[in-house]
N, C-alpha and C positions, 0 to 999 in steps of 0.2 A: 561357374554357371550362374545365370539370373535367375534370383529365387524372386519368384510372382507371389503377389498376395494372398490371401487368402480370402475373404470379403468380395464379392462381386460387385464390379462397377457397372451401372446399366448400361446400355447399348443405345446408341444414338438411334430415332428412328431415321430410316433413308429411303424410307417404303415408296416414297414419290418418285425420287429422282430414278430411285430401280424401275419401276413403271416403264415412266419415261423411255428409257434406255432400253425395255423390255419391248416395248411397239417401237421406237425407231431399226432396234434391229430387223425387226417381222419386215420394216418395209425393205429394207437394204439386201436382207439375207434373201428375201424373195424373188430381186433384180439379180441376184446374182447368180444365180444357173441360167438364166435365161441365153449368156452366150455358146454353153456348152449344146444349145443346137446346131452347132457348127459339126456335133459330130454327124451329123446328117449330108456334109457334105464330103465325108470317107476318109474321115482322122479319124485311128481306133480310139476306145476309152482311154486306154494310157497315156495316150499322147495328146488327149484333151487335158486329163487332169495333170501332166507336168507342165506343159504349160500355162495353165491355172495358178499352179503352186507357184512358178517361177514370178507369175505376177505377185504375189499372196509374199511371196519372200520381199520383193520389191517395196510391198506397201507397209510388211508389218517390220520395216529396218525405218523407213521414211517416216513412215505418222507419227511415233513414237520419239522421233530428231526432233519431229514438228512441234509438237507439245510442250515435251520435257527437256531434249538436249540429251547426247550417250551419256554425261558426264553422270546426270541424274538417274537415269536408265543403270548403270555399271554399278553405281553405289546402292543400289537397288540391290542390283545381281550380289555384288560382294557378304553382305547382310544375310541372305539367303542361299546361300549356297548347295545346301541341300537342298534347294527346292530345281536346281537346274535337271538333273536326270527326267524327274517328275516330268518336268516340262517338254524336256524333249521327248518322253512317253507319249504323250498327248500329242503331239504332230505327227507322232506315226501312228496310231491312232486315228486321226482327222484325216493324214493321208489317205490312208487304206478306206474309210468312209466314202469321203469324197471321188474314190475311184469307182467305189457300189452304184453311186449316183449315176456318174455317168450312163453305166449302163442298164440302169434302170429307167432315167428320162428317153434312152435309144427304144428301148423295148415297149414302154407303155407312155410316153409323151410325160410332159413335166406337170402338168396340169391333175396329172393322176398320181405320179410319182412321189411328190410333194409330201401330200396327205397319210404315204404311207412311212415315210421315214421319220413324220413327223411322232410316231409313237414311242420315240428316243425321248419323251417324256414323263413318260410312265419307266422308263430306265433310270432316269435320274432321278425320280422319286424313290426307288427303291433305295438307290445308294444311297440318298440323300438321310433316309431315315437310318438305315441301318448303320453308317459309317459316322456320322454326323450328328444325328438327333435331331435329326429336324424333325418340327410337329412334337417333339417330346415336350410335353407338359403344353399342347395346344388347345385350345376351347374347344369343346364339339361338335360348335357351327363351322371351325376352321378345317379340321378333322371331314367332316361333311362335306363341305368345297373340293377337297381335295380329291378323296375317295369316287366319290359323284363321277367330279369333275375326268379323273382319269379313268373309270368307267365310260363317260361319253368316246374319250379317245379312242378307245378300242371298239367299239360300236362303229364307229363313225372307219375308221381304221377298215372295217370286215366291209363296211358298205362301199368304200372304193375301191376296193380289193375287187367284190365282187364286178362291180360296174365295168372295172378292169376286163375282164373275162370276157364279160360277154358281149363288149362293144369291141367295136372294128378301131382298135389305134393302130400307131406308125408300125408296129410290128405283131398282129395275134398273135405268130404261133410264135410268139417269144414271150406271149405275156408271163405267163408262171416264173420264168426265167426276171424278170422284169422286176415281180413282186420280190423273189426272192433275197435280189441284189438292196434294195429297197428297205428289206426287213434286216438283212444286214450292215449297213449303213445305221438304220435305228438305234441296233446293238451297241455297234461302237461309238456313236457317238454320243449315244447317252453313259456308258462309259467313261468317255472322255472326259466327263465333267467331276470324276474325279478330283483329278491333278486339280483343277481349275478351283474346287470350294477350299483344298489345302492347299492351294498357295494363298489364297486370301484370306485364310484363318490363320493366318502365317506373320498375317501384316504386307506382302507382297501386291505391288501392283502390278493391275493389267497388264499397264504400258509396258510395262518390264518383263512380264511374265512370256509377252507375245513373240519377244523379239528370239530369248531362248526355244519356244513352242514351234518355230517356223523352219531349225536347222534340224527337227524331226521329219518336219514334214517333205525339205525339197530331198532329201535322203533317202528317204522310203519311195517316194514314186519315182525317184531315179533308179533304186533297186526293182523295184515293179517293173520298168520301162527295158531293163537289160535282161532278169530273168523271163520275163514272159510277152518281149514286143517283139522280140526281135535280135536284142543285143545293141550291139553298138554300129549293126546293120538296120536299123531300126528306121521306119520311114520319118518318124520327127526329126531326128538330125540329119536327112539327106533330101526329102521331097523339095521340090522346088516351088510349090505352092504355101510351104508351111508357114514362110515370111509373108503373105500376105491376111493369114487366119491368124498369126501371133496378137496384133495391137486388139484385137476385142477378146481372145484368150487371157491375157493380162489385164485388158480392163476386167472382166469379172472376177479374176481371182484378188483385182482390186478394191472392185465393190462387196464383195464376199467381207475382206479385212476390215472395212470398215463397219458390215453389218456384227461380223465378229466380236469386235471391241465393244461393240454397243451392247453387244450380250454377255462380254464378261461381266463389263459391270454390273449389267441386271443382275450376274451371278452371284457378283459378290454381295450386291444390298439386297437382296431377294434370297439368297439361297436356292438350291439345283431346285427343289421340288415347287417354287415358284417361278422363279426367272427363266425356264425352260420354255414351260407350259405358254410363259406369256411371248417369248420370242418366236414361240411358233405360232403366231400370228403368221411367220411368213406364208405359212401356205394360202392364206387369202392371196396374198402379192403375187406369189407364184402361181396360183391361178389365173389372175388376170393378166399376166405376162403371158401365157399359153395360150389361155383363148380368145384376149383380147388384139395382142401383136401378133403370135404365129398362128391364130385360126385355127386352132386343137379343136377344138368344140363345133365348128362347122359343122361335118358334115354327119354328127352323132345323132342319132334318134332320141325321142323324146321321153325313154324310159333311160335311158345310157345319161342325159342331159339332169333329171331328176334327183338320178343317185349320185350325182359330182354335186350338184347343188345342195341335196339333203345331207349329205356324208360332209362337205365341208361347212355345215352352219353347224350341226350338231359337232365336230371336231373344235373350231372356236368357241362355242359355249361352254367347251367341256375344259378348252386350255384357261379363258378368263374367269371359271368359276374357281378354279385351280389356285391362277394369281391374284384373284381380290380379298383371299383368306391373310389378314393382314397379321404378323406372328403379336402375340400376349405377352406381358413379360414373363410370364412361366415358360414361355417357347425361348425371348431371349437368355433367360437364365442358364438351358441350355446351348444356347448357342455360345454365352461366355464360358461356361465348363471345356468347350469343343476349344477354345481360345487357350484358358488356363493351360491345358493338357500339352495343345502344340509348343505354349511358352517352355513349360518345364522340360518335355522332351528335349527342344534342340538349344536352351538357353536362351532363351529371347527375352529381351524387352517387353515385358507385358504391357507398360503404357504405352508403347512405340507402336506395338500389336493391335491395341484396343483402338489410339486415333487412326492409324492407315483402315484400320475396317470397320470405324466409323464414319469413314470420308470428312478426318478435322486435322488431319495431319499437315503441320507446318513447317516442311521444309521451307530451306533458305532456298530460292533459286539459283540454280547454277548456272554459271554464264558461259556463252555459248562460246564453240570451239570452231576454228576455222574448219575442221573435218566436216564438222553438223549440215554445213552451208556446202561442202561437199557431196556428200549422200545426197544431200536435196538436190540438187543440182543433178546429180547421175541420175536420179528418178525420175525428175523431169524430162531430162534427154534420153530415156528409154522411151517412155511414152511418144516423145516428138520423132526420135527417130521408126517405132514403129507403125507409128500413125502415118509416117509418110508411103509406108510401102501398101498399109492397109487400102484392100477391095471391100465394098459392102458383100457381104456374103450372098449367094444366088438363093437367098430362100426366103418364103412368101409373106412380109413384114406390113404392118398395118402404123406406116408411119407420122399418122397424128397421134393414135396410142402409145410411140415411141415416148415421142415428146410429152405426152401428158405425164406420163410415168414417171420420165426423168425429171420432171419438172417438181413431185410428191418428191421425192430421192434429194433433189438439194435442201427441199426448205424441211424437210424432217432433219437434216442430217446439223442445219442451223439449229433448231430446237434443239435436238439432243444435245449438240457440243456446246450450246451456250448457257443451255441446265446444269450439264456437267459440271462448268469453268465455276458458275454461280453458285451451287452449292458444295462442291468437292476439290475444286482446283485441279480436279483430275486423281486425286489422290485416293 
C-alpha cells in the first residue's frame, strides 16, 4: 500500500476554469431537454428517455476517443478500479432522474419543470458537507453565500411550484403529478453527485469516469422500458414513426453529454455545493428554450408570467451567490484531508492524486489506435444515418430562436473546451 505524507500540500486554485465550465454547462444542459418535447407528439416517457440515453451512450464513448484516446481513458479505468461500480451507481441514478424529467416537462411544460428540479442543489450541498467537508473551516461570508444562497433556492423553488398550480400549462390536472416527478429527479440527481466528487478526490477523470457512468445508464432505462412500457412489446421497438423522432432524440441526449462533462469538471474544481448551484444556470436556458422556441409562455396571464420571472431571477441569485463563495485555504486544507483519506483507504498515489485534482497532471500522450478512429467514425454515421430518416417534428417552433440558441451552444461550447485544453489539458 502507498503510504501518503503527512504534511499538507496546498491545492492549486482552478476556481476560474470551474466557473467556466460551471455556466457553459448551464447553457448546454439547458438545450438539452428541449427535444424531449417530442414526447408531445405520443412517445411515452420511457421511450423518450431510452432513446435519450442511447444517444448519451453514443456521445459519452465518442467525446472521450475525441479528447483522450481509450488507450488513455483504460489506464485511467485500470488505476481506479474501485471507482467502476461507483460509477455505474451514478447512471442508474441519472437514469431513473432523467425518466422524472420527462414526465414532468409533459405535465407542467419545461419552462416550469426546470426550476423545480433544479433544487438538486441544495441535495448536493448536503452531501457535499456531510461526506466531504466542504465549507469546513470556510470564512463566514463563504458560509453566508452558501446558506443565503440556497435558501433563495427553495423560495424561488415554492414560487414556481406555485405558479405551477394555478396557471393553465400543457397538462392542469397533471400538474401536482408533474411537480412530484420534478422533485424526484432533484433527489436523485443531487445524489448522484456523490460518486462524481469521490471519483475525483480519487484522482480519477471525467473523461474517464463518463464512459463507465453511461453503461448504468443505457441499463436501467432499458430495465425501466421492459418492466413498465410494455416489454419487449413495447411501442419504441416496433412503431413505425419511431425512426423518424430518433435523430433529435439522440441529438439531446448528445447535447445533454456535452453540457454533462462541462459540469463534471465544475464538479471537480468547484466541489458539489459550488459547481452545482452554478451549472444550474441552466434553467435560465431552459427557460428560454420553452418560451422562447416552443411558445410555453404565450398564452399565460400576467400573474402566472410574474411568478416564472420572479421565481427564476430569485433561483439564479441564489445558485451565483452559492458559487462565487470562493473556498480559503482553511476550506482547501480540508479538502486535502478528504484526498489524504481516499489515498490511504484504496492505496493511492498521493502526488498522482493531488496533480489529477489540481488539473497539472502530466501524462504522456497516448497514441492513437486504429479502433479510436473507429468509434468515431460509427458516431458519426449514426448521426448521418439518422438524420437521414429524420422529419422536423409537427410542433409549434419559433425558428430564428432555433438558430440564435444554437448559435450561444457552439461558441460556449469553444470557450469552454479551449479554457479546459489551456489550463488543464483535460486532466
Amino acid at each position: 500500500m502507498t503510504t501518503t505524507p503527512k504534511a499538507q500540500t496546498p491545492i492549486r486554485s482552478v476556481h476560474g476554469i470551474g466557473v467556466l465550465c460551471g455556466l457553459a454547462a448551464g447553457v448546454w444542459l439547458g438545450a438539452a431537454e428541449a427535444p424531449t418535447k417530442l414526447v408531445n407528439s405520443g412517445l411515452s416517457p420511457f421511450a423518450i428517455s431510452l432513446c435519450m440515453v442511447a444517444g448519451v451512450f453514443t456521445a459519452r464513448w465518442s467525446i472521450p476517443t475525441l479528447l483522450k484516446g481509450t488507450r488513455s481513458v483504460f489506464a485511467d479505468l485500470a488505476r481506479n478500479k474501485h471507482l467502476i461500480p461507483v460509477a455505474i451507481l451514478a447512471g442508474m441514478l441519472w437514469a431513473v432522474a432523467n425518466t422524472l424529467t420527462v414526465f414532468a416537462i409533459r405535465d407542467v411544460g419545461l419552462s416550469i419543470a426546470f426550476p423545480l428540479w433544479n433544487t438538486n442543489s441544495l441535495v448536493g450541498i448536503f452531501w457535499g458537507r456531510v461526506l466531504f467537508g466542504e465549507l469546513k473551516g470556510a470564512s463566514r461570508k463563504n458560509v453566508a453565500k452558501v446558506v443565503l444562497g440556497a435558501l433563495a433556492i427553495v423560495v424561488a423553488a415554492i414560487l414556481l411550484g406555485f405558479s405551477t398550480i394555478h396557471a393553465s400549462g400543457p397538462h392542469p390536472g397533471r400538474a401536482l403529478g408533474g411537480i412530484l416527478a420534478a422533485a424526484g429527479a432533484s433527489l436523485l440527481w443531487g445524489t448522484m453527485y456523490i460518486p462524481y466528487r469521490k471519483a475525483y478526490i480519487s484522482g480519477m477523470n471525467p473523461l474517464s469516469f463518463i464512459t463507465v457512468f453511461t453503461v448504468g445508464e443505457l441499463g436501467t432505462v432499458f430495465a425501466l422500458v421492459l418492466a413498465l412500457d410494455g416489454g419487449t412489446r413495447a411501442a419504441v421497438f416496433h412503431s413505425p414513426e419511431i425512426g423518424h423522432m430518433l435523430f433529435w432524440l439522440f441529438l439531446g441526449g448528445f447535447v445533454w453529454v456535452i453540457g454533462d462533462l462541462f459540469q463534471q469538471f465544475a464538479t471537480k474544481y468547484l466541489g458539489i455545493g459550488r459547481g452545482i448551484p452554478l451549472s444550474n444556470t441552466n434553467q435560465i436556458w431552459g427557460l428560454a428554450w420553452g418560451a422562447l422556441v416552443f411558445g410555453e409562455l404565450a398564452t399565460a396571464d400576467a400573474a402566472h408570467r410574474l411568478l416564472v420571472i420572479v421565481g427564476s431571477v430569485v433561483m439564479i441569485a441564489g445558485a451565483l451567490a452559492v458559487s462565487t463563495a470562493v473556498a480559503t485555504e482553511r476550506e482547501d486544507a480540508s479538502t486535502n484531508d478528504s484526498l489524504l483519506r481516499e489515498c490511504d483507504r484504496y492505496g493511492l498515489d498521493y502526488g498522482r492524486v493531488l496533480r489529477a485534482y489540481s488539473g497539472t497532471a502530466t501524462e504522456m500522450a497516448e497514441r492513437r489506435e486504429w479502433w479510436d478512429y473507429v468509434i468515431l467514425a460509427c458516431a458519426v454515421g449514426v448521426f448521418v444515418w439518422l438524420g437521414m430518416k429524420a422529419r422536423v417534428p409537427a410542433l409549434g417552433m419559433n425558428l430564428l430562436w432555433v438558430g440564435m440558441l444554437a448559435a450561444v451552444l457552439v461558441v460556449t461550447a469553444a470557450v469552454g473546451v479551449w479554457g479546459l485544453w489551456k489550463a488543464t489539458r483535460f486532466s
